[in-house]
C-alpha positions as CSV (number, residue, x, y, z in Angstrom):
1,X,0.0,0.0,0.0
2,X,1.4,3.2,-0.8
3,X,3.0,5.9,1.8
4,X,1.0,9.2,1.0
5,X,3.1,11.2,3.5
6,X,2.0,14.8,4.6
7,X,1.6,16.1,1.1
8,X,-1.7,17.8,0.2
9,X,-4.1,15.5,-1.9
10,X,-4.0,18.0,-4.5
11,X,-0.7,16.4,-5.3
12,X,-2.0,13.5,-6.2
13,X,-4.1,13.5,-9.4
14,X,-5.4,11.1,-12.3
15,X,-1.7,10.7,-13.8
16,X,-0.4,9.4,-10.8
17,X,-1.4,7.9,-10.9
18,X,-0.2,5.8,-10.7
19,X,-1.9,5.7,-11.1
20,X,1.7,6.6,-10.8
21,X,5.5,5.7,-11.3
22,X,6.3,7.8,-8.8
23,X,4.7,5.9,-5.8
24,X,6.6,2.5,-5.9
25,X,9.5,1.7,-3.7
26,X,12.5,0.3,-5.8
27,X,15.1,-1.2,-4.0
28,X,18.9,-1.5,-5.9
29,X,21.6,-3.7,-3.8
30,X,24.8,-4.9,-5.3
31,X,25.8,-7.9,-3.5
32,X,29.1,-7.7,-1.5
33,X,32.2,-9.5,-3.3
34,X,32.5,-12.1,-0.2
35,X,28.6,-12.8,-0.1
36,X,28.4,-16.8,0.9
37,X,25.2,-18.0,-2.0
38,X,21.9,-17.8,-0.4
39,X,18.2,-17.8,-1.2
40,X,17.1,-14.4,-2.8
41,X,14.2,-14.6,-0.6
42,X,16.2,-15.0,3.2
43,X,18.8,-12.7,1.1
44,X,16.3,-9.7,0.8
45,X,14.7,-10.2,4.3
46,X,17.5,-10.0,6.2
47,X,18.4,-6.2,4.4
48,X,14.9,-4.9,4.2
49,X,14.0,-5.1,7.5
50,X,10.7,-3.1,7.2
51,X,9.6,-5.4,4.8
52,X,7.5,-8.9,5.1
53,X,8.7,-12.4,4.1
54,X,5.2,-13.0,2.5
55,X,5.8,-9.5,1.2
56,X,8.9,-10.6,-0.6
57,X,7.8,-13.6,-1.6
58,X,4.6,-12.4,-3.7
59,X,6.9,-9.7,-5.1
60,X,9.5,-13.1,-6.5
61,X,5.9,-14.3,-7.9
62,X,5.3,-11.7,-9.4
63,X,8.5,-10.8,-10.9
64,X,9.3,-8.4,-9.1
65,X,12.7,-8.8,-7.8
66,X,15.2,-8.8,-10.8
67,X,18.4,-10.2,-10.6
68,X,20.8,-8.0,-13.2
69,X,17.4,-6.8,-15.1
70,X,16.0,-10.5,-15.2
71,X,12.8,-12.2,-13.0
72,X,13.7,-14.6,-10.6
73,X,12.3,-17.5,-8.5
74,X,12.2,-17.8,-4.8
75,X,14.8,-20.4,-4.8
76,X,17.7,-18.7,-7.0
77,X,20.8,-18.1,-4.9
78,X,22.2,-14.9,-5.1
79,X,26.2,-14.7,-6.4
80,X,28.8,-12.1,-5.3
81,X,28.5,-8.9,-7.7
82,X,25.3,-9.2,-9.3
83,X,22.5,-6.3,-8.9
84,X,19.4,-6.9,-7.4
85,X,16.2,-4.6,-8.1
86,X,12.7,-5.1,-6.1
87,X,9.8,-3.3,-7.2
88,X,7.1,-3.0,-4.4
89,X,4.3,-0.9,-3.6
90,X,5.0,1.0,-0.3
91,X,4.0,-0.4,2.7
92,X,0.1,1.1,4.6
93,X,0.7,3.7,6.8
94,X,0.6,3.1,10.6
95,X,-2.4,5.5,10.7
96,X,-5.6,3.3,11.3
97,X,-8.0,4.0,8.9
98,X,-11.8,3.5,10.2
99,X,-14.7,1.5,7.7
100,X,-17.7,4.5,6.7
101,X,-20.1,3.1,4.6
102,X,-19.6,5.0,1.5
103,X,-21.4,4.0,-1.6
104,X,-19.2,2.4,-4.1
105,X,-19.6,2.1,-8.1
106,X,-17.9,-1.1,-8.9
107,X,-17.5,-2.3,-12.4
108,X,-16.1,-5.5,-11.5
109,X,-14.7,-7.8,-8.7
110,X,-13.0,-10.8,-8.0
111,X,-10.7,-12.7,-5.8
112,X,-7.9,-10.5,-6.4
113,X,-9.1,-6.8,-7.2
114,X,-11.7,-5.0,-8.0
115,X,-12.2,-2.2,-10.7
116,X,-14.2,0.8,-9.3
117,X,-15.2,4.2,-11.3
118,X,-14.5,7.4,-8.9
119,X,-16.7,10.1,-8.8
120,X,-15.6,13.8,-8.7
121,X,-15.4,15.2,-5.7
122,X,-13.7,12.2,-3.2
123,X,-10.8,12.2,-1.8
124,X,-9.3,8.8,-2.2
125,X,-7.1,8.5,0.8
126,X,-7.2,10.4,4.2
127,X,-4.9,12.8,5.1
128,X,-4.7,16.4,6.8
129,X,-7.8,18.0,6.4
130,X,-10.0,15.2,5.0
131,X,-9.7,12.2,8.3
132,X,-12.5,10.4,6.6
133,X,-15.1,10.0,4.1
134,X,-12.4,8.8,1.8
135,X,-12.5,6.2,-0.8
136,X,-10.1,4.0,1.1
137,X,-12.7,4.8,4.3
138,X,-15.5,3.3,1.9
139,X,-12.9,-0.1,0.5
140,X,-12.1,-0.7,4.3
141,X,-15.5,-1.3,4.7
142,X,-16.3,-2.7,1.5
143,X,-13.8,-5.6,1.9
144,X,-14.0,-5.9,5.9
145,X,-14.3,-9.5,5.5
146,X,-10.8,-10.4,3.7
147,X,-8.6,-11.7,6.4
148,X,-5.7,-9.9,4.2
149,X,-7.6,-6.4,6.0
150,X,-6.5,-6.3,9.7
151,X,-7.4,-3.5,12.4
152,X,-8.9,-1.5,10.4
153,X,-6.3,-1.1,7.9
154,X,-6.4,-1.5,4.4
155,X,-3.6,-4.5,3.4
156,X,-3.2,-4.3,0.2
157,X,-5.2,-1.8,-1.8
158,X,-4.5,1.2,-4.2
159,X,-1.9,0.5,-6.8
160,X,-2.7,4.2,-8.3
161,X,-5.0,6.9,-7.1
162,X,-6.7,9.8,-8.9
163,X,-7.1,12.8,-7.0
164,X,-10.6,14.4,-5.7
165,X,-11.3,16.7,-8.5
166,X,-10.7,13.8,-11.3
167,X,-13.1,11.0,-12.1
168,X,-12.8,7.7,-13.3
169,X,-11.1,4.0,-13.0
170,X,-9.2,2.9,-10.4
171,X,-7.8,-0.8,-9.9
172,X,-8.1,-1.7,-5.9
173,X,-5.8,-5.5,-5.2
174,X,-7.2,-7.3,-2.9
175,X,-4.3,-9.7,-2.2
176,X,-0.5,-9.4,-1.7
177,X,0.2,-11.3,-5.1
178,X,-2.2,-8.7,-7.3
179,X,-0.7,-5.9,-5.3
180,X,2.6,-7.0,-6.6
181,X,1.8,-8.2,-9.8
182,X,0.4,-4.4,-10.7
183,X,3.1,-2.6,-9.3
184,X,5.0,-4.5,-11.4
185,X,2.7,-3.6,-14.5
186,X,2.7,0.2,-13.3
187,X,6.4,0.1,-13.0
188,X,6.9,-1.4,-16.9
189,X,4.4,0.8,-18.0
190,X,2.2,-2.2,-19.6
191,X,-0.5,-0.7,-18.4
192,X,-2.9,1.2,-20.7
193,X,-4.4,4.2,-19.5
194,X,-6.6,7.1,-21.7
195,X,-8.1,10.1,-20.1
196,X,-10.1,12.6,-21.6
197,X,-10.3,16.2,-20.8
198,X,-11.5,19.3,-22.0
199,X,-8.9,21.9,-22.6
200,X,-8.7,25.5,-23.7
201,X,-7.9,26.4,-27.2
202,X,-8.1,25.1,-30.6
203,X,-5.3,22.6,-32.4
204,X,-3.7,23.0,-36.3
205,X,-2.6,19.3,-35.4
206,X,-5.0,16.6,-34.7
207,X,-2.3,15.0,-32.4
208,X,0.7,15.2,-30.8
209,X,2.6,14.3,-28.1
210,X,4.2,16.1,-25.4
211,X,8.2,15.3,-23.9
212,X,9.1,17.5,-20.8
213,X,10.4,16.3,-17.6
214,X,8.3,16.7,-14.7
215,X,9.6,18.3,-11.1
216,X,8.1,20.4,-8.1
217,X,7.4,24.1,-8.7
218,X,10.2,26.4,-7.4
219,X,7.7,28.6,-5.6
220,X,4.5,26.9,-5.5
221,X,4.6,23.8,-3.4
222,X,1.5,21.9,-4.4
223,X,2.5,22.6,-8.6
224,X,4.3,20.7,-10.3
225,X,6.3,22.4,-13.3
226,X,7.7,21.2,-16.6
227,X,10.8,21.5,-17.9
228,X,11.4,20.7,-21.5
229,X,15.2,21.4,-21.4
230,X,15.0,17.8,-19.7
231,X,17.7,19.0,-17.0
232,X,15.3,18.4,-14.5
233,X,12.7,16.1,-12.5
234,X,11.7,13.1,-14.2
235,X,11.2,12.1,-17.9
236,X,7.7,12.7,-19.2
237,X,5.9,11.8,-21.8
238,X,2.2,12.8,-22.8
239,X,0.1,12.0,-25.8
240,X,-2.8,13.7,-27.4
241,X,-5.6,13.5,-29.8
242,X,-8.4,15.9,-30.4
243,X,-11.7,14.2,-30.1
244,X,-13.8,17.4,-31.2
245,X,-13.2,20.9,-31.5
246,X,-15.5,23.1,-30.0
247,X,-14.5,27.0,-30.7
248,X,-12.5,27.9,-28.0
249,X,-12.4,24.7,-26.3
250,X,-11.2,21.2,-27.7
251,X,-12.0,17.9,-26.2
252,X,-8.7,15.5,-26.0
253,X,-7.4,12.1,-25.1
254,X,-4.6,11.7,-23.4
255,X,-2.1,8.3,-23.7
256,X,0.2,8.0,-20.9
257,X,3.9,6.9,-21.6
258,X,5.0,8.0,-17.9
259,X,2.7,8.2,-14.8
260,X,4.5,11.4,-13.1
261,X,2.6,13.8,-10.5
262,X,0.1,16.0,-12.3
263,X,1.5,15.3,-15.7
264,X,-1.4,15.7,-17.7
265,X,-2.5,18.9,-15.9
266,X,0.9,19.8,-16.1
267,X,1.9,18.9,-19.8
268,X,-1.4,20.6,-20.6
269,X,-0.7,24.1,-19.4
270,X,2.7,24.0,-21.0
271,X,1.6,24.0,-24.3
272,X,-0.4,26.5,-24.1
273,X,-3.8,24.4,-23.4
274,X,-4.5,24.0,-19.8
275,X,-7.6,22.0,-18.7
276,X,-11.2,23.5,-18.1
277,X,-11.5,24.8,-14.7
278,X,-8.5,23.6,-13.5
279,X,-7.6,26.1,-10.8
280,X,-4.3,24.6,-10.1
281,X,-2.7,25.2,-13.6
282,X,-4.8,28.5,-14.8
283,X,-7.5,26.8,-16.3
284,X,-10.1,28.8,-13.9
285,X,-10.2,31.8,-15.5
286,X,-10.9,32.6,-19.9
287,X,-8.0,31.8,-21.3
288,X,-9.2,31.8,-25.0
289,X,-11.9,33.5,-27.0
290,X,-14.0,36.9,-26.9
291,X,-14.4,40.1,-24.5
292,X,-17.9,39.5,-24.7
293,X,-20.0,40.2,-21.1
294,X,-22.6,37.5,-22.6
295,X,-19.4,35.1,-23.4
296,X,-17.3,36.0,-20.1
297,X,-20.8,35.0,-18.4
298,X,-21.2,31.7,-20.4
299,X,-17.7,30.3,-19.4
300,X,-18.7,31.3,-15.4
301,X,-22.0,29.5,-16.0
302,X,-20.0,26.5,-17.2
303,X,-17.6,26.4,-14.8
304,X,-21.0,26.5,-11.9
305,X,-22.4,23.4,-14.3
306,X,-18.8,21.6,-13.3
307,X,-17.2,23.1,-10.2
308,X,-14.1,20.8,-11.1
309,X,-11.5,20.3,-13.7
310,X,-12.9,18.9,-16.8
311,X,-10.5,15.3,-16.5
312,X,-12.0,12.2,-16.3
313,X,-9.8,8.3,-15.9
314,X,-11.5,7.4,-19.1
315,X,-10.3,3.8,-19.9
316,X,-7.4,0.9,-18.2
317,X,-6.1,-1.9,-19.5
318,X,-4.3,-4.3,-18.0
319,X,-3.3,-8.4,-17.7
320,X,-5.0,-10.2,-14.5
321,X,-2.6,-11.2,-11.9
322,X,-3.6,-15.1,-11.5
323,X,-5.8,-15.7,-14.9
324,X,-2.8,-13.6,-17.4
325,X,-6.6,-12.4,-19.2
326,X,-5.7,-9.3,-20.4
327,X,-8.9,-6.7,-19.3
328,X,-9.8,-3.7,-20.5
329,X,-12.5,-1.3,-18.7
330,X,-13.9,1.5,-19.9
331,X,-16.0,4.6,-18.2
332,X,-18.2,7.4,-19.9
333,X,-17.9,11.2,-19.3
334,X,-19.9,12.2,-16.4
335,X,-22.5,13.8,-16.4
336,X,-21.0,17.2,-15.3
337,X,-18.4,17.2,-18.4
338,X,-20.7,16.3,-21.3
339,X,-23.2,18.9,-19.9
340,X,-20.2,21.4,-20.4
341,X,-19.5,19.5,-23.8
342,X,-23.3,20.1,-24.9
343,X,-23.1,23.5,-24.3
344,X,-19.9,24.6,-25.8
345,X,-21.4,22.6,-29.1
346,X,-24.7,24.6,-28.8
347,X,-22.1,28.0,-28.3
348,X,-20.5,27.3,-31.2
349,X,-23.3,27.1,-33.3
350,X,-25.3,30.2,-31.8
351,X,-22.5,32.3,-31.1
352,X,-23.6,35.9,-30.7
353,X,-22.4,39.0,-32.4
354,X,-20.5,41.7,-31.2
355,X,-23.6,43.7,-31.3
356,X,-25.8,41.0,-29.2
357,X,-23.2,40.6,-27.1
């Protein structure tokens, strides 16, 4: 389960995530010259002390510990100089988190995980300022029966989170080995993940991508910032197709090569096109389009319609940890975004003149 720390949720959005990259412990050792062969298994819990033999173990399953970039089993013994590499998902925090019945749309569910679609507005995970009425708050309670969910804790859970103002998919694991098995598929980036988002402005392209490392705002702490110059952050990459173009607003969907913090929001506003009401990244206020009173008023009625950003967790693909099916899940726009959609189509085609403006 992932370590949120004391960062503000608004850190944490649809990108990251991861759904993201960023929220995965990797371990690197280089084994010592004189190392004696052992197990990979005892070898890694005797160093990683905060971490569980079955944790370990499930991660080997998985394929999650590499030994000089390659999968190994339980049994391999490790060999003086050679590189080892475990990929987990951070342990749960030691913060207890209490079951609240909180109603839960749930595509699909199994033994191992469960696919649910997250409306806007809900915080997935507590933390300062929201103690409860979380999505994890509601999944505690959900899955209170699994023996894997002790004292109130959620043991395993979110691979990826999307933050409050973001709708959409989220995978939830419901067992060590899933846990593992997805970090995993996070970490390689097999996993295929489209979002869709209005943005402001119009496109000469009909796609594109964007590459710009990814790295905390120098004065802003809960921004993120891009740096195309790539000498700083992490490597980033976004791509984009217009769906519809709508005057002043375009409708996109976003591919995810990377799962950094932000990045869509982020990749968005550096080109020039940040997303609808997004307050964060200066999508809040008219960014394209007329001085028109009647226009200046349409945009505020539209952001009223959806008090949010316009970014929704539109589709995820991915290959089941036990069966090796490869699943794909899909979720409409929500109500609030295609009501904006509709009425930006409906601008377009009655758009007033300067004199009925």
């Amino acid at each position: 389960m992932t370590d949120y720390t004391d960062a503000p949720e608004e850190l944490f959005d649809a990108e990251a995530a991861n759904e993201q990259d960023d929220l995965f412990e990797h371990h690197r050792l280089s084994v010592d010259k004189g190392q004696q062969m052992v197990r990979i298994d005892k070898f890694l819990f005797d160093r990683l002390p905060a971490t569980s033999r079955n944790r370990i173990q499930n991660a080997v399953k998985a394929g999650s510990v590499l030994v000089d970039s390659r999968p190994v089993k339980a049994s391999y013994k490790v060999k003086p100089g050679e590189v080892i590499q475990v990929i987990l998902a951070y342990p749960p925090r030691d913060t207890t988190i209490y079951p609240e019945n909180i109603p839960l749309n749930i595509l699909f569910e199994d033994e191992e995980l469960l696919i649910l679609n997250k409306p806007p507005g809900l915080v997935v995970h507590p933390g300062h300022g929201n103690p409860n009425g979380t999505l994890v708050n509601g999944l505690v309670y959900h899955l209170s029966n699994l023996p894997t969910y002790r004292n109130g804790e959620i043991r395993p859970g979110l691979v990826h989170r999307i933050d409050k103002d973001t709708s959409g998919l989220l995978v939830i694991a419901k067992s060590e080995y899933a846990m593992s098995h997805l970090a995993k598929q996070f970490f390689d980036h097999s996993i295929d993940r489209t979002y869709c988002a209005l943005v402001w402005g119009d496109f000469d392209e009909d796609e594109g991508t964007v590459n710009a490392h990814i790295d905390r705002h120098p004065q802003d702490r809960i921004k993120m910032a891009a740096y195309p110059e790539g000498n700083k952050g992490k490597h980033a990459i976004t791509h984009y197709k217009v769906l519809d173009r709508l005057g002043y607003v375009s409708l996109l969907q976003y591919k995810l090569e990377t799962g950094r913090t932000h990045q869509i929001r982020v990749h968005s506003a550096h080109i020039g096109h940040p997303i609808f009401n997004d307050s964060t990244y200066g999508g809040n206020r008219v960014v394209k389009g007329t001085t028109f009173n009647k226009y200046k008023q349409f945009v505020e009625n539209c952001f009223q319609i959806m008090p949010r950003m316009a970014l929704h967790a539109q589709s995820l693909g991915f290959t089941h940890p036990t069966t090796g099916e490869r699943l794909l899940f899909e979720s409409p726009l929500p109500d609030d975004i295609q009501q904006v959609v509709e009425k930006w189509r409906h601008y377009i085609k009655f758009k007033p003149t300067e004199e009925e403006a």
